[in-house]
N, C-alpha and C positions, 0 to 999 in steps of 0.2 A: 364470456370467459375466453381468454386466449390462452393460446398456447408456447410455449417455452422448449425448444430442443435445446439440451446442453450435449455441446461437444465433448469426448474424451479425450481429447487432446491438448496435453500443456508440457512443458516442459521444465525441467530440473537440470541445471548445469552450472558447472563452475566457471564457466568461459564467458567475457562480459559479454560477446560479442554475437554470443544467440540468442540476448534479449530485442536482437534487430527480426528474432524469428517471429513475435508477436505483428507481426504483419502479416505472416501466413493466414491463409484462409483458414486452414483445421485448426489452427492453434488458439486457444483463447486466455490463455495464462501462463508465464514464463518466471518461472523462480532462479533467483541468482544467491545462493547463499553469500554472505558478508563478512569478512573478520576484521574486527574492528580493532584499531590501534590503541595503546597506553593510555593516550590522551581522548580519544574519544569515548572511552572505558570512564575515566576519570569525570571528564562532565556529564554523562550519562548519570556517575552517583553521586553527583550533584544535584540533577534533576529531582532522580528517583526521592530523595531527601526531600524533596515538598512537599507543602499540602496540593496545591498546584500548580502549574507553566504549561503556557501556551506561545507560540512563535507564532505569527501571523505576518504574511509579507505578501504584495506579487510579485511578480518578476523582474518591473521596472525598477524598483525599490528596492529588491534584497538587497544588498552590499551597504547600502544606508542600513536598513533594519541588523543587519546581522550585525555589525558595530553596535546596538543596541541591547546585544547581549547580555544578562548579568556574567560577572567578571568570576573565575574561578581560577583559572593562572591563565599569564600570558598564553604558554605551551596550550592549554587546553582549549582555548576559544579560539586562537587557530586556526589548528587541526580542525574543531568540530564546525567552524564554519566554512571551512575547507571543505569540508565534506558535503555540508548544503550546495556550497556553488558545484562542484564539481556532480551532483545528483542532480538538480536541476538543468545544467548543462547538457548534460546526457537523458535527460526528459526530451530536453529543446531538439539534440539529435534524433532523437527516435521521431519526434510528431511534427517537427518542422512548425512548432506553437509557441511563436514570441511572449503570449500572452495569460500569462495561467499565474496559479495560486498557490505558496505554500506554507504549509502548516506544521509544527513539531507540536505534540501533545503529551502530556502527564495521562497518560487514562487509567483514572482507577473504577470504573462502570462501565458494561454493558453499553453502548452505543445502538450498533445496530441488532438485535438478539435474533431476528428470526432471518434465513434465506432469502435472499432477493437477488435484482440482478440492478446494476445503475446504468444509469439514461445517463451515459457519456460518453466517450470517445476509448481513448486509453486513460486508466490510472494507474498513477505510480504510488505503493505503498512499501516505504522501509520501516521495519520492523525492526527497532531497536535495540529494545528489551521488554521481554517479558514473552508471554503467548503471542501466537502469529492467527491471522486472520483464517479460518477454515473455508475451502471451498469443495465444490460436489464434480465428480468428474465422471458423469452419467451420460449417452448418448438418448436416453429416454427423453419421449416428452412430457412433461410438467403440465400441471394448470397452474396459472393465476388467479389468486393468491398461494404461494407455499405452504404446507403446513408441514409440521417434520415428521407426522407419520406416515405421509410421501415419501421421505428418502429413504435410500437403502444406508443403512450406515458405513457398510463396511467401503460405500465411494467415496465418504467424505474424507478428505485429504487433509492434513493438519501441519504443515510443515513448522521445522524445531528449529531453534538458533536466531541468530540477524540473520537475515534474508531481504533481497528488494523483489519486491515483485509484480508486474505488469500485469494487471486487470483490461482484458477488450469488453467494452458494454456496448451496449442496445446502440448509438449513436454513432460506431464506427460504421463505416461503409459497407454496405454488403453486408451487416451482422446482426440484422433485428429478428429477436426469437433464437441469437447464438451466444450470448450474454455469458459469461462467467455467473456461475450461482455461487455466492459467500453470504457470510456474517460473520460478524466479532466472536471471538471466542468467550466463553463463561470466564468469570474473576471470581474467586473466593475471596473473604474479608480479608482486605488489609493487601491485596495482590493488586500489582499494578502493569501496564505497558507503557511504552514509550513507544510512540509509532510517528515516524512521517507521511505527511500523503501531498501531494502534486495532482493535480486539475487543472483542465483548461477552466478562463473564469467564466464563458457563457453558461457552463453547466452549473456553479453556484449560485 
């Protein structure tokens, strides 16, 4: 069985500019709340109005993919693919990683349901609409595997609204056994998110 410290340390700011703070060694998670425009509002209840959609692109190929958009108004597709390049972009700033993955998703399930930590580097997860990813901001150490009546609840952190937020896991440098602990938040019937996420591709 190994063992797992989670740092307490993350960070919460409106400033784009201390999501460069996820390079810190204490730091292991960095939330940047989002207000999102008319038009990104707009194709978001587009989305939400599916049964499903999924984006799927790497890096090399987004600007071809995103042009493959289903069509919602000119103004709307955009803005909303404005907002992947310029998210992605500022991925590519932050990890200096040409080479990675991205995905917009309809989530109406459960994903990942229990705690864990991910064997990657940095993840970038924007948050939409809908519930946002919950993480544990606990200096304790953990065993492997999680159960949840290990955690203390009142650390688990739940952050509300659009938000992007910067995930350090097991495969950044210097940070094995200092992982970020999350999982998906619970969905009632009929409840759904809309979540982006950015990965380097070696980790998929």
């Amino acid at each position: 069985m190994s063992t797992l410290t989670q740092t307490t340390n993350y960070i919460y700011s409106k400033k784009l500019s201390d999501l460069s703070k996820i390079h810190s060694p204490e730091i292991n998670l960095v939330i940047l709340p989002i207000e999102d425009s008319e038009e990104i509002l707009e194709y978001l209840d587009f989305i939400e109005e599916q049964d499903s959609f999924s984006f799927r692109s790497n890096s090399k190929e987004l600007l071809d993919n995103l042009s493959k958009l289903p069509i919602v108004s000119t103004n709307a597709n955009n803005v909303f693919s404005q907002k992947i390049i310029e998210i992605s972009n500022l991925y590519y700033e932050l990890t200096k990683t040409e080479n990675f993955f991205v995905q917009v998703d309809l989530v109406t399930k459960i994903t990942c349901p229990k705690f864990h930590v991910d064997f990657t580097s940095i993840r970038l997860l924007y948050n939409l609409r809908g519930k946002c990813t919950e993480f544990v901001t606990n200096d304790s150490p953990y065993t492997l595997p999680f159960s949840e009546d290990q955690l203390d609840s009142s650390r688990i952190f739940l952050p509300t609204g659009s938000n992007l937020c910067l995930l350090k896991g097991e495969s950044y440098p210097k940070n094995r056994g200092k992982a970020i602990i999350h999982k998906s938040p619970s969905l009632d019937a009929f409840e759904k998110r809309i979540l982006l996420r950015i990965d380097t591709i070696n980790i998929l």
